[in-house]
N, CA, C and O of each residue as an XYZ file, in Angstrom:
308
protein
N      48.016     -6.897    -24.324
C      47.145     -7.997    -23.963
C      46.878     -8.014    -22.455
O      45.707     -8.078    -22.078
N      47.997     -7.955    -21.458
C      47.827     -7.736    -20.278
C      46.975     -6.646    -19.859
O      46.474     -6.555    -18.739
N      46.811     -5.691    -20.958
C      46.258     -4.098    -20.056
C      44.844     -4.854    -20.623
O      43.905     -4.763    -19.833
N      44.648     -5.372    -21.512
C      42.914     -5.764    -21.738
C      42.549     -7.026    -20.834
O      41.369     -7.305    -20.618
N      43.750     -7.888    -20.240
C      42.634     -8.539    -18.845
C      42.645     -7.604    -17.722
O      41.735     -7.839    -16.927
N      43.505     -6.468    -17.364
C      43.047     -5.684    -16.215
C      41.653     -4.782    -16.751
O      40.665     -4.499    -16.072
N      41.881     -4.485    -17.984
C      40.211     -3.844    -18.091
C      39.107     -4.572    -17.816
O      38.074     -4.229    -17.241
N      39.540     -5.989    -18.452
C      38.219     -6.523    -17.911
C      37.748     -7.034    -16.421
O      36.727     -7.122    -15.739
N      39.211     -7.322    -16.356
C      38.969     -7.658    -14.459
C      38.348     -6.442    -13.955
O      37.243     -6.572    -13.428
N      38.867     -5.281    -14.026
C      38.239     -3.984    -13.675
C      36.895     -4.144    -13.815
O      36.193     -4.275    -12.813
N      36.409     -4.152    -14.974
C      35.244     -4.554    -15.502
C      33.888     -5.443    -14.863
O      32.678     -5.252    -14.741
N      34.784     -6.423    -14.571
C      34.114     -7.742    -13.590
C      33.536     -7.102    -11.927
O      32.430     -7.002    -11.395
N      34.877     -6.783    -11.540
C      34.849     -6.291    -10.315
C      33.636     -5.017    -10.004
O      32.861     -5.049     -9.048
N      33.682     -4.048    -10.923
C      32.662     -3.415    -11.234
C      31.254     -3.722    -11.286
O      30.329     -3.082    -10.785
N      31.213     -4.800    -11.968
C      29.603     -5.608    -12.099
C      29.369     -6.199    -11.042
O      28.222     -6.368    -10.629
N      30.344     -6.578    -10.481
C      30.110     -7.779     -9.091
C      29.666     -6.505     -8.243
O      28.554     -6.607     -7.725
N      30.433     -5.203     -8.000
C      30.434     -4.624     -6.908
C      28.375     -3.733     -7.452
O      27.561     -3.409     -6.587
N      28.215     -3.639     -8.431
C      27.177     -3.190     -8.572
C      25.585     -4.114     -8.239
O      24.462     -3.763     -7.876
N      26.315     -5.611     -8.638
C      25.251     -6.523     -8.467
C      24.980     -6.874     -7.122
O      23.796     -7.013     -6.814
N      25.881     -7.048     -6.242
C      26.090     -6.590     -4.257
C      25.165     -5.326     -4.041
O      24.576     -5.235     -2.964
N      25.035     -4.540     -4.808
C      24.293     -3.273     -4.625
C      22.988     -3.007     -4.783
O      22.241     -2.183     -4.256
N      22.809     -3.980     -5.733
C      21.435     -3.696     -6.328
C      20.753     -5.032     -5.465
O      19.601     -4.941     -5.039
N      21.482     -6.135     -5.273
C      20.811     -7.153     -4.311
C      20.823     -6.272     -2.918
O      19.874     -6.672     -2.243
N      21.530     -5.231     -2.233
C      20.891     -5.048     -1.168
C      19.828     -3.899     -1.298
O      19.102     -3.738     -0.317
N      19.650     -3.104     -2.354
C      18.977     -2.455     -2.133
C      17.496     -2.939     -2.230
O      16.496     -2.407     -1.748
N      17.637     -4.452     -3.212
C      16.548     -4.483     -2.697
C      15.804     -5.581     -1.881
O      14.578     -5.612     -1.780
N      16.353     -6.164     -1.509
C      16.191     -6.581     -0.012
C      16.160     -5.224      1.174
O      15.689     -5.309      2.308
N      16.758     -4.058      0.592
C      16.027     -2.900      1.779
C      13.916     -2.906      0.727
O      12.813     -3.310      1.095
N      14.293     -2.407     -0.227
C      12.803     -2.334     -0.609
C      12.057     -3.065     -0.562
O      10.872     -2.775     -0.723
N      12.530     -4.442     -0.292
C      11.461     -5.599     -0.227
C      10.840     -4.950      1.357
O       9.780     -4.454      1.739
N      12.053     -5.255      1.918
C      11.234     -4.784      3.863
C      10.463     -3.484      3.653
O       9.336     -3.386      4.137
N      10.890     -2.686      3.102
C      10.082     -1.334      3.302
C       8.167     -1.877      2.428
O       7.043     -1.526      2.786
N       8.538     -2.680      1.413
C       6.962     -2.758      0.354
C       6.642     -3.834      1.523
O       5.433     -3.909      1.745
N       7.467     -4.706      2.340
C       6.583     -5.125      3.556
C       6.107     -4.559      4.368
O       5.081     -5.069      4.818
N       6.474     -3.515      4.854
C       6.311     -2.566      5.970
C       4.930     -1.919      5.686
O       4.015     -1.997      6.505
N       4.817     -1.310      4.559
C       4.064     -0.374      4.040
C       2.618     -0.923      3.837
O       1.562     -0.352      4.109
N       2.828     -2.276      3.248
C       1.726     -3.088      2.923
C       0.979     -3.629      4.026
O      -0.222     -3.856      3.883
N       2.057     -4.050      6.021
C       1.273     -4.297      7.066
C       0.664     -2.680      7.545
O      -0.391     -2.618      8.177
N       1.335     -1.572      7.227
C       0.752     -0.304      7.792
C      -0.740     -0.263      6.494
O      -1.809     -0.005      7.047
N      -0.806     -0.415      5.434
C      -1.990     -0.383      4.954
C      -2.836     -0.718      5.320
O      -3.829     -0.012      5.497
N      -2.711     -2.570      5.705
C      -3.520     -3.084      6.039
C      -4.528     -2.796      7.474
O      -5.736     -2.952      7.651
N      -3.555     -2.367      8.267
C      -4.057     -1.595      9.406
C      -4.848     -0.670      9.268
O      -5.957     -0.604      9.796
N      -4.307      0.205      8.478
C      -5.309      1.753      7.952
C      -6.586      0.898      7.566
O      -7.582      0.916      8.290
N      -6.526      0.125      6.367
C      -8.126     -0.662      6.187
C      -8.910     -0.938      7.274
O     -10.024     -0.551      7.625
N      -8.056     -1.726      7.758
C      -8.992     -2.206      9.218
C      -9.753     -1.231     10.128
O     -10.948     -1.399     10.373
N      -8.831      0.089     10.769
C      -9.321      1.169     11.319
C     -10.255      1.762      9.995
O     -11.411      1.716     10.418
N     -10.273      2.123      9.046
C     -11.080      2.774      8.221
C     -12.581      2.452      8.239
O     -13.586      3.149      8.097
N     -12.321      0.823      8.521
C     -13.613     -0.339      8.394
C     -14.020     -0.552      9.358
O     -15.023     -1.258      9.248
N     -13.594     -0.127     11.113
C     -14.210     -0.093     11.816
C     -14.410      1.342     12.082
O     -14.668      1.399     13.284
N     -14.422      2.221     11.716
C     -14.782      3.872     11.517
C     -16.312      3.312     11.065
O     -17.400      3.294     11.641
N     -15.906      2.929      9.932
C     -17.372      3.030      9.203
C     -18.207      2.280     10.023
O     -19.307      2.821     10.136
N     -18.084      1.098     10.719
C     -19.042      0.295     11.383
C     -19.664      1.209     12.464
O     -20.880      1.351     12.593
N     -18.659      1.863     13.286
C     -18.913      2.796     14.307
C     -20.007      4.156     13.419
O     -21.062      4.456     13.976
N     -19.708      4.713     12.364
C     -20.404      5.639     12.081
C     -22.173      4.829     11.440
O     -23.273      5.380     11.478
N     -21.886      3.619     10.988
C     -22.899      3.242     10.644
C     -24.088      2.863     11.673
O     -25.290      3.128     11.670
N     -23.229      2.109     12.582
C     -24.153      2.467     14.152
C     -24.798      4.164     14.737
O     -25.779      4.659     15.291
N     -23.976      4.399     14.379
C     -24.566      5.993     15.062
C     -25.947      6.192     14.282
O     -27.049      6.369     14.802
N     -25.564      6.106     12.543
C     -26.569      6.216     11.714
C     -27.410      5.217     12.297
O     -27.817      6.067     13.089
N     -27.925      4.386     12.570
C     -28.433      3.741     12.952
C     -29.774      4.071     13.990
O     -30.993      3.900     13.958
N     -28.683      4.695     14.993
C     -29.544      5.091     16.915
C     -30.324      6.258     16.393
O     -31.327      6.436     17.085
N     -30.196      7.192     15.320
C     -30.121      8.462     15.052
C     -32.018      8.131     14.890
O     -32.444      7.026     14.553
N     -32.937      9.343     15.211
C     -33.816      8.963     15.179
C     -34.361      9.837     13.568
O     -33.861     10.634     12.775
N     -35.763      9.045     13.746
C     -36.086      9.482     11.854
C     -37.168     11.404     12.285
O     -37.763     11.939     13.220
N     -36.938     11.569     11.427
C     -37.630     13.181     11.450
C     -38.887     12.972     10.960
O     -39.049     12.139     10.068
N     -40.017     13.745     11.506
C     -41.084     12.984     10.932
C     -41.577     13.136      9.444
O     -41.378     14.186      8.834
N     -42.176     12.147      8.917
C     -42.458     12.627      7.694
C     -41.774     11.405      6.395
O     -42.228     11.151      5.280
N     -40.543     10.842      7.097
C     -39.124     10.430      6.637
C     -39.853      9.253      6.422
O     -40.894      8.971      7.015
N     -39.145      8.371      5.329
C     -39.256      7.208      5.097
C     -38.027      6.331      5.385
O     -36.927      6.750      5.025
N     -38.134      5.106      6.028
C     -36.865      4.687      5.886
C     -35.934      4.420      4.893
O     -34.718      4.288      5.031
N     -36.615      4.347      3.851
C     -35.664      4.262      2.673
C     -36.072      5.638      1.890
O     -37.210      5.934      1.525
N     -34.832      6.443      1.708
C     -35.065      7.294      0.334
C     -36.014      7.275     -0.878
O     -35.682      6.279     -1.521
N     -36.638      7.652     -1.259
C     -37.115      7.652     -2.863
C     -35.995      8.146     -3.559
O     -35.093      8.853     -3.111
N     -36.187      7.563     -5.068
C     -35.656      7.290     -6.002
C     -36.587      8.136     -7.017
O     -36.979      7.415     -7.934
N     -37.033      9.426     -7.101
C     -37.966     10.267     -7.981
C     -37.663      9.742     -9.207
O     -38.785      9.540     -9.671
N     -36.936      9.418     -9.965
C     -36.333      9.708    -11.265
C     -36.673      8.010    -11.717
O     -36.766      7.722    -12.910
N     -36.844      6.951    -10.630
C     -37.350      5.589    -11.350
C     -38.555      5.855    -11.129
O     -39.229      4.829    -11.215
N     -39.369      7.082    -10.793
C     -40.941      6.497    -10.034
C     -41.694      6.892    -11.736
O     -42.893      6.701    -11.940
């Protein structure tokens, strides 16, 4: 009877020491899916002012003659 409460104490101690484990790991993964998610957001931002910057260029760029400002669409005409 005694050797089956040290198994289970064993037992306990085991779960406790695993549940300490799994709460820090993820409190590490929480910071890291924070981390990752402010470095995304950054990448968006630079991505979105890329495009503003390239859309300006498109912009200054002058037309070739002949050009319409808008494309045709052959295939609705």
């Amino acid at each position: 009877m005694i050797s089956e409460f040290h198994d289970l104490s064993d037992k306990i101690d085991r779960l406790a020491e695993l549940t300490q484990s799994l709460r820090r790991e993820n409190a590490t993964l929480r910071q890291s899916n924070a981390l990752l998610a402010a470095e995304n957001l950054a990448f968006m931002e630079r991505l979105t002012e890329a495009q503003h910057r390239v859309e300006a260029l498109l912009a200054q760029m002058p037309q070739a003659p002949g050009e319409d400002a808008e494309p045709h669409d052959e295939a609705a005409q």
